[in-house]
N, C-alpha and C positions, 0 to 999 in steps of 0.2 A: 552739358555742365552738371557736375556730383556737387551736393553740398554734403558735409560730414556735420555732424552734433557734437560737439564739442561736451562731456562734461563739466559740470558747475566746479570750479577751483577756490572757489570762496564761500562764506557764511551762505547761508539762507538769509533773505532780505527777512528785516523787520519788519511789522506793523509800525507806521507813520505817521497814522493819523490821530488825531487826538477828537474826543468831541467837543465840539465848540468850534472845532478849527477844522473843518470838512467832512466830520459825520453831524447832523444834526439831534439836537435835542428832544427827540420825539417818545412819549412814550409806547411801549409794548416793542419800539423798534429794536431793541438791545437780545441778547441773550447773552446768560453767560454758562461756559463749558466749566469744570470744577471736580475734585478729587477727592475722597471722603478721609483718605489719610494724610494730606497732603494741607500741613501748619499751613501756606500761604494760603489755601485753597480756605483754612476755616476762618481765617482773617477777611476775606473777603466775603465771606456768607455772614460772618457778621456784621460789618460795615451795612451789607445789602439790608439787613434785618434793624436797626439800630437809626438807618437813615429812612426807615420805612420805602422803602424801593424794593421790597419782595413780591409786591403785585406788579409792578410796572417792568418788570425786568425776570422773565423764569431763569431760571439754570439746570443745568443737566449735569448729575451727580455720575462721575465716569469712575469704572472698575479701572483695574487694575492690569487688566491684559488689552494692548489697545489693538489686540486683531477682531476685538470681538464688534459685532456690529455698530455698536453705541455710540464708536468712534468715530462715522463715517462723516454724521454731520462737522464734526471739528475736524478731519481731515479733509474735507471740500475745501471750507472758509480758509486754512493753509493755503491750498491750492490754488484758491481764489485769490489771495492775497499776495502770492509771490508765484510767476511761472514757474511749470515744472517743479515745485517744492518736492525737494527731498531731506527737508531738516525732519528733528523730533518736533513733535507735536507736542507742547506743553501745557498744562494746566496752572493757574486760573487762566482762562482766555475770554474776553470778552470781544463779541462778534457784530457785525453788524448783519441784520437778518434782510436787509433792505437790497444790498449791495452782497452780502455773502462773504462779505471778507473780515480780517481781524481786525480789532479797532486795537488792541493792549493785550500783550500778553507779559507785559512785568507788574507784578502785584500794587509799586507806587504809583503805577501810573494808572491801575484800573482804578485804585481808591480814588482820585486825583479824577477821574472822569464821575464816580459815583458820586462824589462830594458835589462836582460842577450840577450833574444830576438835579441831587436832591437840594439845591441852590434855584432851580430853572423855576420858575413860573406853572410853565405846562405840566413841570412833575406833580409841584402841589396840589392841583387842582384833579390828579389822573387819578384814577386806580384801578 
């Protein structure tokens, strides 16, 4: 008996999870991936600065060409996140460094985790 692999015919799977609702509230557990020219990407390094969640939470500021090694972490957490991922890699991305996979890769809804964030208990008290 042969099995064949069938190529993906549709989207690349989202990221699903939200935190609060199956990643937990932990600090340091977060990272976020992020682009230096990239408006969404500075809107979320503000929020992160502005909510005080720049020590609890690093990011990793990605160039421009994503062959270059810097990418590899955010191309795992993909990987990790959807079998087989063959979509684009997008920036802002925030990860779960726990589990390895994406938690939000659309800008309203990282804000929307960072707000829950810097709302938690455990944040206020971390640094």
């Amino acid at each position: 008996m042969s099995y064949t692999i069938l190529p993906r015919t549709g989207p690349a799977p989202a990221p699903r999870g939200r935190i609060g609702a199956g990643f937990s509230p932990v600090p340091h557990r977060y990272h976020l991936y992020l682009c230096a020219d990239c408006p969404r990407s500075r809107q979320v390094t503000d929020a992160l600065a502005e909510l005080g969640l720049a020590d609890s939470i690093p990011a990793t500021v990605l160039g421009a060409d994503p062959r270059k090694p810097e990418y590899t972490g955010l191309r795992l957490a993909y990987e990790a996140t959807g079998h087989h991922f063959h979509g684009a890699l997008t920036v802002p991305a925030l990860v779960d460094t726990w589990s390895g996979r994406v938690v939000a890769d659309r800008t309203p809804d990282i804000l929307d985790d960072l707000r829950f964030l810097a709302g938690h208990p455990a944040f206020r008290t971390a640094s």
